[in-house]
N, CA, C and O of each residue as an XYZ file, in Angstrom:
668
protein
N      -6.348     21.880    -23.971
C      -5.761     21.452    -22.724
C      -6.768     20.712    -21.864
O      -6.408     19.670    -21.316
N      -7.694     21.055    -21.744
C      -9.137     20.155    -20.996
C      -9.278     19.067    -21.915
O      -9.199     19.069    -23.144
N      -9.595     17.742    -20.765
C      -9.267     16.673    -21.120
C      -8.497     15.714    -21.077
O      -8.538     14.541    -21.447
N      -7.601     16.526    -20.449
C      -5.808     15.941    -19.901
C      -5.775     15.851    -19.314
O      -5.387     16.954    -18.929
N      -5.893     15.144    -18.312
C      -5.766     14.722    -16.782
C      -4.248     14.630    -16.581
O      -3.891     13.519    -16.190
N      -3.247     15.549    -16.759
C      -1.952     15.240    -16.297
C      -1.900     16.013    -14.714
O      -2.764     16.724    -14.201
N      -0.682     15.630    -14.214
C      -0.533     15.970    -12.699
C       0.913     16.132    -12.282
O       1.790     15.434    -12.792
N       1.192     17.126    -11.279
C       2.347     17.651    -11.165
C       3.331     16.307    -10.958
O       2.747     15.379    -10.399
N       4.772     16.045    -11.328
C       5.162     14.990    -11.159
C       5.814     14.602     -9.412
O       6.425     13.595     -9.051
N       5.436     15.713     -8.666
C       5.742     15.741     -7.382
C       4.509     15.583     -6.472
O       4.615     15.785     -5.262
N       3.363     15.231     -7.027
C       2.125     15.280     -6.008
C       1.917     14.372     -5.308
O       1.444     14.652     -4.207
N       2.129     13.150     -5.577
C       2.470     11.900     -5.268
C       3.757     11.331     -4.251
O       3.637     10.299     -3.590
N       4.670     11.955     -4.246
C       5.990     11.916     -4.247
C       6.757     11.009     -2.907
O       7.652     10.163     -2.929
N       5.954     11.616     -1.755
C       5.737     11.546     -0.767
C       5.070     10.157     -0.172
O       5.633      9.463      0.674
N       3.806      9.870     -0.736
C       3.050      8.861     -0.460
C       3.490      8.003     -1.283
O       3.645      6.922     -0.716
N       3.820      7.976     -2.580
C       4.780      6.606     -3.435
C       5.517      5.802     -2.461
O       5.208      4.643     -2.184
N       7.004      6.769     -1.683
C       8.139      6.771     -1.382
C       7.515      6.163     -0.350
O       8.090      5.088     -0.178
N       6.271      6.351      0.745
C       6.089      5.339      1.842
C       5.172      4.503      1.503
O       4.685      3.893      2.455
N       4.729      4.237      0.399
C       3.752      2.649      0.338
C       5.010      1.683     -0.454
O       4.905      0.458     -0.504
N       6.150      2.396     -1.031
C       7.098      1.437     -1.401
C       8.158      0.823      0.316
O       8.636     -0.266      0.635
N       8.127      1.859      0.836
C       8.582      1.142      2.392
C       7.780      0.304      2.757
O       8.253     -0.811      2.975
N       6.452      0.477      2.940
C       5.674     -0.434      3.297
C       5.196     -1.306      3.208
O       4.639     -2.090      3.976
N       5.547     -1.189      1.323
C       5.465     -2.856      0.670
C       6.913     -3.356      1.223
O       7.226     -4.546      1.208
N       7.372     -2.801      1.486
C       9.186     -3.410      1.344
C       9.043     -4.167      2.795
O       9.179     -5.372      3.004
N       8.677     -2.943      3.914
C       8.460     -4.090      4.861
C       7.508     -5.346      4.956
O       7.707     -6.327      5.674
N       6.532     -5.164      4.182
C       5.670     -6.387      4.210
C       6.173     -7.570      3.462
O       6.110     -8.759      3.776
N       6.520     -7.188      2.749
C       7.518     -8.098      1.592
C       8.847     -8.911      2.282
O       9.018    -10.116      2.100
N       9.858     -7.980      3.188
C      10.721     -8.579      3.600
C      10.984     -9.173      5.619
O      11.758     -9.918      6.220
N       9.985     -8.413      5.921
C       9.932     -8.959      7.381
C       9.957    -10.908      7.797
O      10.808    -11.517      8.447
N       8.830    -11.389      7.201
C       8.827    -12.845      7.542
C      10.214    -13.238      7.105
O      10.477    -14.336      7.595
N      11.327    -12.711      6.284
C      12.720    -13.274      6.029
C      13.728    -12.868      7.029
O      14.630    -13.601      7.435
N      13.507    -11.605      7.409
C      14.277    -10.992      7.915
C      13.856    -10.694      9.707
O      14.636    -10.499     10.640
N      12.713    -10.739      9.714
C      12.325    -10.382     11.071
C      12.849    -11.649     12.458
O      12.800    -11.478     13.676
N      13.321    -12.865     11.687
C      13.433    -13.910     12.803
C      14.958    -13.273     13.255
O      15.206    -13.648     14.401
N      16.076    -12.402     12.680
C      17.338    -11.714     12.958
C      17.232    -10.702     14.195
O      18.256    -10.387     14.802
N      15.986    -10.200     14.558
C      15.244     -9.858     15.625
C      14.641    -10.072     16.379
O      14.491     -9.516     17.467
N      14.049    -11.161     15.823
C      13.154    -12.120     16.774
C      12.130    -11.054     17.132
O      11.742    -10.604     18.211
N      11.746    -10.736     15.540
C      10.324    -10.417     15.424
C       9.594    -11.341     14.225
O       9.674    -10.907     13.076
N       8.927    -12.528     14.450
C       8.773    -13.421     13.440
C       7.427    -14.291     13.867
O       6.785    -14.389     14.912
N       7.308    -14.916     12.447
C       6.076    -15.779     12.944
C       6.758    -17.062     12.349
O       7.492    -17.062     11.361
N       6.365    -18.276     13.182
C       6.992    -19.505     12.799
C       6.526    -20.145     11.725
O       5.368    -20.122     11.307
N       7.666    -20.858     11.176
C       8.522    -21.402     11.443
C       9.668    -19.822     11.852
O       9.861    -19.048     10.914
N      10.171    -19.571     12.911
C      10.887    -18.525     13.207
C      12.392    -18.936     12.879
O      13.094    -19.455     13.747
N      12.967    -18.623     11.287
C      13.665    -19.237     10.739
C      13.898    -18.049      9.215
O      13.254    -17.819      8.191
N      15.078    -17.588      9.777
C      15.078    -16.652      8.660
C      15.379    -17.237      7.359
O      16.059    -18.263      7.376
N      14.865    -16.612      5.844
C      14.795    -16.866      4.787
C      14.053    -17.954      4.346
O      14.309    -18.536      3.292
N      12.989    -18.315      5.224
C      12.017    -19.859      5.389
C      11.102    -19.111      4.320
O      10.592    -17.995      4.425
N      11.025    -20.028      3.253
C       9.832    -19.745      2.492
C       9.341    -21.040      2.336
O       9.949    -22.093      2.144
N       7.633    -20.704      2.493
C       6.310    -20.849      2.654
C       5.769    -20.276      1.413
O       6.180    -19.235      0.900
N       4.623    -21.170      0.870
C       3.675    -20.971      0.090
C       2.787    -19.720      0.642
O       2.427    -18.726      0.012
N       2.515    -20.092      2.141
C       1.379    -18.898      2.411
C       2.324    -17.586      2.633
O       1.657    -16.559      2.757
N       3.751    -17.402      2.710
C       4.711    -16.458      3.049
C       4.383    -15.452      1.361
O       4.363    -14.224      1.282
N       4.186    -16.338      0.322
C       4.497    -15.895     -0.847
C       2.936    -15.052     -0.910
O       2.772    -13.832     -0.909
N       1.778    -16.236     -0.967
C       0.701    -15.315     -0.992
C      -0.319    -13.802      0.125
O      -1.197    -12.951     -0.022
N       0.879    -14.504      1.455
C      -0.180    -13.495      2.152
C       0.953    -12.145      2.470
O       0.528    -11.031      2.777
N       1.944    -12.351      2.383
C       3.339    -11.430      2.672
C       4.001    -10.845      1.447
O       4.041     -9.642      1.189
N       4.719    -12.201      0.430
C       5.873    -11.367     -0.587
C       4.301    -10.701     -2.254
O       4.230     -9.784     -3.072
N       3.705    -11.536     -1.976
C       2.754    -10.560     -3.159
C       2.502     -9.338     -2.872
O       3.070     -8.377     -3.391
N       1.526     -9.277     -1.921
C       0.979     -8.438     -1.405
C       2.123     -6.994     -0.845
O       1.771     -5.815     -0.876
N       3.428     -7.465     -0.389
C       3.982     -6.689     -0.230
C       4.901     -5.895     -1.662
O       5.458     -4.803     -1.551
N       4.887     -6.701     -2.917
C       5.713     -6.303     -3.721
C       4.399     -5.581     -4.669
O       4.601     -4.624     -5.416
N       3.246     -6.131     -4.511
C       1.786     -5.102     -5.277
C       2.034     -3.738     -4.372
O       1.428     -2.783     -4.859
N       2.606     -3.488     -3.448
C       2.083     -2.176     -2.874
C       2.986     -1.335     -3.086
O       2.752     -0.179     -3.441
N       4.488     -1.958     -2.837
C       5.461     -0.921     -3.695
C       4.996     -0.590     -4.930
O       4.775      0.572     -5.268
N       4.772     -1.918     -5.898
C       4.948     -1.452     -7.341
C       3.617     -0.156     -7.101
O       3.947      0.949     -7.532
N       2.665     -0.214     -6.673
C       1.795      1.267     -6.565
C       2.012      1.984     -6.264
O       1.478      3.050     -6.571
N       3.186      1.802     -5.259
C       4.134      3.332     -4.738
C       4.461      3.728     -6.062
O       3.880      4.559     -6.759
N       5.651      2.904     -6.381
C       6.431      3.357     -7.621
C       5.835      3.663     -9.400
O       6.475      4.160    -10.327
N       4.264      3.101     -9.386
C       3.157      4.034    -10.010
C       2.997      5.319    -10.047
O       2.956      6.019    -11.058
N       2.889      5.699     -8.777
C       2.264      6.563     -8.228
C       3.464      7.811     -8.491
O       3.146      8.858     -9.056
N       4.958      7.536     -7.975
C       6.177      7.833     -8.098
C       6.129      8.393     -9.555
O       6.188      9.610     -9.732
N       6.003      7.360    -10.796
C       6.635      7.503    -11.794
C       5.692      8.144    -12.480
O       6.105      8.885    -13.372
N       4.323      8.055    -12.286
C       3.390      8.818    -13.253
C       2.751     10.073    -13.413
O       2.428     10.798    -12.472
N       2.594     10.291    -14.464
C       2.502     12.351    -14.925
C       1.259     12.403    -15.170
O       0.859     13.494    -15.577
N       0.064     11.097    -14.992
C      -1.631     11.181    -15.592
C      -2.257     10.947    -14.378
O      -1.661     10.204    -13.599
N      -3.331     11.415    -14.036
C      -4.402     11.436    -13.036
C      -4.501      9.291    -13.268
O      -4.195      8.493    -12.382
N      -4.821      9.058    -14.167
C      -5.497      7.383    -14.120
C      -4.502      6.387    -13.900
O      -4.859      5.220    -13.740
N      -2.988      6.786    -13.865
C      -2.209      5.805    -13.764
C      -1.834      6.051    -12.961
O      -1.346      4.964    -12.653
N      -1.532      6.837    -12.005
C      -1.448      6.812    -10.427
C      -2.074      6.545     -9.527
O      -1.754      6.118     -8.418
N      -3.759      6.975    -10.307
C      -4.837      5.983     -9.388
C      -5.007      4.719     -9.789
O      -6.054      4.288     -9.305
N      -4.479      3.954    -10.427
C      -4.332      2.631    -10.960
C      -3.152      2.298     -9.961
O      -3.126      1.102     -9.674
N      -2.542      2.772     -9.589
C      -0.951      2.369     -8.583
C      -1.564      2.592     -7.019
O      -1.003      2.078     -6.052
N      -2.699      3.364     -6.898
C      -2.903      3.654     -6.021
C      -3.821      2.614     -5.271
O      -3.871      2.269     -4.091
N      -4.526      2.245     -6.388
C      -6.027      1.332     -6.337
C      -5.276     -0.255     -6.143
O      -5.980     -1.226     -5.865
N      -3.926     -0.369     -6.308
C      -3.455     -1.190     -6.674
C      -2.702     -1.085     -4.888
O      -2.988     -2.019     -4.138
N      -2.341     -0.635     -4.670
C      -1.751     -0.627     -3.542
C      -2.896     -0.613     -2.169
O      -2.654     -1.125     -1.076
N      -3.868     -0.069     -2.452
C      -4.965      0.006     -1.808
C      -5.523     -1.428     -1.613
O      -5.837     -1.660     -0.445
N      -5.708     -2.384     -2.442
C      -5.755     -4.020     -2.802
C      -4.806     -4.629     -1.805
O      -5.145     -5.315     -0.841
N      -3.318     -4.230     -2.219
C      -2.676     -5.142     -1.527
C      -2.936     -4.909     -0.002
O      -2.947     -5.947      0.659
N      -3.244     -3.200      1.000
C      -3.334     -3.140      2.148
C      -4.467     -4.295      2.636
O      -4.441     -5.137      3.534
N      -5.433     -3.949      1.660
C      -6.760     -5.212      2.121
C      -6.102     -6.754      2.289
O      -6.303     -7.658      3.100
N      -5.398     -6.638      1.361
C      -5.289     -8.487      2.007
C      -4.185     -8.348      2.788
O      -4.184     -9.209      3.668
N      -3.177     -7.570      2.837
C      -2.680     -7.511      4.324
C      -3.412     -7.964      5.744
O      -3.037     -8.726      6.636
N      -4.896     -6.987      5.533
C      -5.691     -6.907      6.823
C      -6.523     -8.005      6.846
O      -6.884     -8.368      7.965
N      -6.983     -8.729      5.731
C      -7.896     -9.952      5.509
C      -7.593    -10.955      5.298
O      -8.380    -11.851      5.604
N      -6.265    -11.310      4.654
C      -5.623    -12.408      4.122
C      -5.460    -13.586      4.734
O      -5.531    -14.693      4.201
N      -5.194    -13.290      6.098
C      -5.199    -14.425      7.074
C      -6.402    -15.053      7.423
O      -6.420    -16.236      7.764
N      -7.569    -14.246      7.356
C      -8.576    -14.563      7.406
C      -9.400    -15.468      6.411
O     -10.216    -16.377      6.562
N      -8.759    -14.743      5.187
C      -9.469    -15.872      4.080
C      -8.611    -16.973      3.645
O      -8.975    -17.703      2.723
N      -7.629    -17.123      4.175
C      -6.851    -18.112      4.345
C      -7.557    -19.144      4.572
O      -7.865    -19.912      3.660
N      -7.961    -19.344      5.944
C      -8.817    -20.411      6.153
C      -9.745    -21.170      4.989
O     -10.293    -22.258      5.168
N      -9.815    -20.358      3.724
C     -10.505    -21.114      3.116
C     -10.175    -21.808      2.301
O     -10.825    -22.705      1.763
N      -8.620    -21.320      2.021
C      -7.580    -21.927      0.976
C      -6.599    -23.123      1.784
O      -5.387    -22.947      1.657
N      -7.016    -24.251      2.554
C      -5.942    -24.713      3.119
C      -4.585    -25.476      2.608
O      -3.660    -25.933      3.279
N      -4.777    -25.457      1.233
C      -3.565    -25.754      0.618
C      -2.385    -25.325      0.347
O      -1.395    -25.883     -0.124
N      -2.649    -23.987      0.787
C      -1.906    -22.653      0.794
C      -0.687    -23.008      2.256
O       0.478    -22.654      2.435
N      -1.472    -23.701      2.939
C      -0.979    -23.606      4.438
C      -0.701    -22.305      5.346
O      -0.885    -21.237      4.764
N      -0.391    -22.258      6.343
C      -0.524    -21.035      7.471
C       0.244    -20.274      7.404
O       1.223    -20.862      6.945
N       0.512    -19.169      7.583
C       1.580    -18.160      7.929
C       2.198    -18.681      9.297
O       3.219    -18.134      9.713
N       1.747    -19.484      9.850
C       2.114    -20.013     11.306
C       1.907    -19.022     12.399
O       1.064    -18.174     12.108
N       2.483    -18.890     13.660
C       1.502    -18.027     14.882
C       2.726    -17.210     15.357
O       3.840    -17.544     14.954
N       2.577    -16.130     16.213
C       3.888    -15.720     16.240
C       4.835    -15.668     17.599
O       4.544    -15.637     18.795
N       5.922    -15.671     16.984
C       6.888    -16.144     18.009
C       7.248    -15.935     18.605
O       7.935    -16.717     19.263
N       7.083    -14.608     18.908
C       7.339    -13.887     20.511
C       6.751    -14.485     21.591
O       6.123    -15.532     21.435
N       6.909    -13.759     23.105
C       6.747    -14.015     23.754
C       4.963    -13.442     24.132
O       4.585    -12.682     23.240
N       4.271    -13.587     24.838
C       3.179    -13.437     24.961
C       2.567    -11.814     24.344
O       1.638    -11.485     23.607
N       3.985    -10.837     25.332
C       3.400    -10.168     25.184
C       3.904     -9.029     23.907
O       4.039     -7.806     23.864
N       4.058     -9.957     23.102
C       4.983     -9.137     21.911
C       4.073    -10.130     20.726
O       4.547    -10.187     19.591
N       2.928    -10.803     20.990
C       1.574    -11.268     19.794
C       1.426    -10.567     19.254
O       1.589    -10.531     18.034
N       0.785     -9.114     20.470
C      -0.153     -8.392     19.070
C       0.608     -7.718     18.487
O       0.233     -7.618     17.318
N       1.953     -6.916     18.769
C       2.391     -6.342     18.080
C       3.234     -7.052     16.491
O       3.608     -6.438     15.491
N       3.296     -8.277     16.751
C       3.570     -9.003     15.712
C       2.796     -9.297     14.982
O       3.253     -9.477     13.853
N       1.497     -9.484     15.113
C      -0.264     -9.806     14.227
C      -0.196     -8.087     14.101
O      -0.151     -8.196     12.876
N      -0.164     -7.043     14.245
C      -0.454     -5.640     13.712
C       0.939     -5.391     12.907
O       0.895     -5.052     11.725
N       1.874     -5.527     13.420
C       3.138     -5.323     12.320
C       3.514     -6.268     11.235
O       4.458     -6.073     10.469
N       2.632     -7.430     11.206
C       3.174     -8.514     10.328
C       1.737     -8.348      9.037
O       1.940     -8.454      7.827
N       0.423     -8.091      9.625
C      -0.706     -8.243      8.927
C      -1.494     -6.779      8.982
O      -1.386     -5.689      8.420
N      -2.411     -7.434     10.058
C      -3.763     -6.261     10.180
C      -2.892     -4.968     10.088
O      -2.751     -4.631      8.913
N      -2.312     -4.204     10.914
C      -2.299     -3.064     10.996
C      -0.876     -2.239      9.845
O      -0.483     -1.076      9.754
N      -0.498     -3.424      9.195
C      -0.020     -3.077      8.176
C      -0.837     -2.668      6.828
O      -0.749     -1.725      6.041
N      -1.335     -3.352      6.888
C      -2.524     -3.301      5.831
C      -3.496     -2.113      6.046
O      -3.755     -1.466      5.032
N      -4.223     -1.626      7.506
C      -4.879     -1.036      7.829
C      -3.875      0.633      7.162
O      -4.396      1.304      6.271
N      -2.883      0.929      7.593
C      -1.774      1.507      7.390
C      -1.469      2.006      5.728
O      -1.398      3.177      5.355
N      -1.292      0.589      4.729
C      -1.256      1.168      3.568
C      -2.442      1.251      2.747
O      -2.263      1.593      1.578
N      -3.928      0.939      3.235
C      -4.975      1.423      2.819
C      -5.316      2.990      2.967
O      -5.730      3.811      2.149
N      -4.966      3.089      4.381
C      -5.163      4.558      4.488
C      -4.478      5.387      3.976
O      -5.240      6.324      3.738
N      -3.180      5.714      3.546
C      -2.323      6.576      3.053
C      -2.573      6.346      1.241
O      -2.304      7.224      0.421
N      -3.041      5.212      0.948
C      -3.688      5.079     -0.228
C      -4.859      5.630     -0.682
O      -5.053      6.242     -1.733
N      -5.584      5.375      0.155
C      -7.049      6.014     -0.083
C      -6.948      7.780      0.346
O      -7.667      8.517     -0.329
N      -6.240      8.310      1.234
C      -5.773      9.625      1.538
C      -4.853     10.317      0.206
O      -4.923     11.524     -0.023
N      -4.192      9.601     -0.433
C      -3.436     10.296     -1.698
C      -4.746     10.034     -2.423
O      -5.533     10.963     -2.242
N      -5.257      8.994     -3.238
C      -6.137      8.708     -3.982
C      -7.214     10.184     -4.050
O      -7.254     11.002     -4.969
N      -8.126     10.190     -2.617
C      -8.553     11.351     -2.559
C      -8.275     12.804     -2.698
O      -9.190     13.603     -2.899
N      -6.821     13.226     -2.577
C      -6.550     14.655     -2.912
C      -5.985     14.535     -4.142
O      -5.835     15.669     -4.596
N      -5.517     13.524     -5.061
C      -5.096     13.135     -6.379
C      -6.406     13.444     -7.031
O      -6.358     14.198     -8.003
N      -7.569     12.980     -6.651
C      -8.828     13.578     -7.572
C      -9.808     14.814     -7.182
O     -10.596     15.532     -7.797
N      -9.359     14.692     -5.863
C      -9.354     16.522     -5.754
C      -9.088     17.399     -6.202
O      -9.748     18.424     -6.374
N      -7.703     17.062     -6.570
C      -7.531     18.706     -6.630
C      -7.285     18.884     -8.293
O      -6.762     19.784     -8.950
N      -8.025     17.364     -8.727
C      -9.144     17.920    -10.694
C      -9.880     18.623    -10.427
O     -10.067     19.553    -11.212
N     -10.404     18.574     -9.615
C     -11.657     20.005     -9.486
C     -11.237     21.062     -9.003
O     -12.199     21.789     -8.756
N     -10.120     21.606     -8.693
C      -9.979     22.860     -8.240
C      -9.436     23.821     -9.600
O      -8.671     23.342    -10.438
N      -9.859     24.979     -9.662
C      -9.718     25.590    -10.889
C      -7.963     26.059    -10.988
O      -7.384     26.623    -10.059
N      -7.492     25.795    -11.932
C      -6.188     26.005    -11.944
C      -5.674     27.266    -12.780
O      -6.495     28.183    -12.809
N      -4.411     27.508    -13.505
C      -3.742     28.270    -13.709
C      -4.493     28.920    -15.268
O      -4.246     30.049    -15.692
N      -5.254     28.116    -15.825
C      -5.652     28.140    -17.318
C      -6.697     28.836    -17.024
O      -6.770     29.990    -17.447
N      -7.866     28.211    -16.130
C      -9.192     29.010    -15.769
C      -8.893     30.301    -15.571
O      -9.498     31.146    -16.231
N      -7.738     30.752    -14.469
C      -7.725     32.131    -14.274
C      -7.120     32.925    -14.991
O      -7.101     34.103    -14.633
N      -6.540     32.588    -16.040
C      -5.786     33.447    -17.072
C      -6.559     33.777    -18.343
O      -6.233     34.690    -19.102
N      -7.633     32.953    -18.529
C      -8.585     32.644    -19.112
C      -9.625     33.997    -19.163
O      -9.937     34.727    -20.103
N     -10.058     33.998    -17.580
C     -11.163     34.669    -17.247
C     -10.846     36.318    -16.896
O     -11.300     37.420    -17.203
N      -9.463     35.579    -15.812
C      -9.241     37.149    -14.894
C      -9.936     36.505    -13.502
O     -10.067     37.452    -12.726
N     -10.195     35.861    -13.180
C     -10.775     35.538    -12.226
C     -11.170     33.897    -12.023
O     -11.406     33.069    -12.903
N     -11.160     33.745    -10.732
C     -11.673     32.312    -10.656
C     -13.071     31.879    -11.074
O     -13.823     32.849    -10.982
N     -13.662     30.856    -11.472
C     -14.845     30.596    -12.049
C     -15.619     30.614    -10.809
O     -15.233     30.178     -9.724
N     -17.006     31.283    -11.127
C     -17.843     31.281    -10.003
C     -18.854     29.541    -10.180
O     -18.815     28.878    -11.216
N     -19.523     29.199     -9.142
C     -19.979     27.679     -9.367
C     -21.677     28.366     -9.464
O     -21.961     29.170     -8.577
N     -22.616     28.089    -10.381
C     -24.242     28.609    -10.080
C     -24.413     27.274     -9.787
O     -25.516     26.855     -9.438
């Protein structure tokens, strides 16, 4: 049995189910958000953009599919592969615009269309703090996903009679 990195199929369960919302919103807001007139221009629902595809619908459909990794898998390495993977897409959520600038062929996500005071919440709900958002709940599963390999489980103590002492 050591050697198997398998994992309860519910440990995950939780954090899958919201980095697939979170890809979903990142993925579908710039289409859908101008129906609210929460948008960045061209403020024009279903407007696709080259930079819509690379800095929004990738990035948002890499972070589900790591939800739904994370969701579907019974092994320690393929959930942190969904995880590591979703963890990626939060980064260019939070950076993407930034390294944009270096790709100008890509063209802009454009600026956003609210009114003054509805910017930042559109630059944190559209980018940075989306990203900031599914890094952390990524890197927070990631970490108790390889945690709790080291905690002695059901085999050690049936094994021994007791939990293993550490010298």
């Amino acid at each position: 049995m050591s050697g198997i990195a398998r994992i309860l199929t519910r440990s995950g369960a939780l954090s899958g189910v919201l980095l697939i919302l979170l890809g979903a919103w990142g993925a579908l807001i710039p289409f859908v958000g101008p129906y609210f007139h929460y948008a960045y221009t061209p403020d024009t629902a279903w407007h696709f953009t080259l930079a819509r595809l690379w800095l929004e619908v990738l990035p948002g459909v890499a972070a589900a599919l790591g939800g739904v990794l994370v969701i579907m898998s019974t092994r320690r390495m393929a959930a942190g592969g969904g995880l590591a993977l979703a963890a990626l897409a939060g980064a260019w959520f939070a950076v993407g615009t930034a390294v944009n600038s270096l790709w100008p062929h890509l063209g802009t996500p454009g600026v956003p269309a609210g009114p003054a005071s509805r910017v930042g919440l559109e630059e944190i709900g559209f980018f940075t703090g989306l990203g900031i958002v599914i890094v952390f709940v990524a890197a927070l599963t990631l970490g108790r996903l390889f945690a709790s390999a080291f905690q002695p489980g059901p085999v050690a103590v049936a094994a021994t009679g007791s939990l293993p002492v550490e010298q």
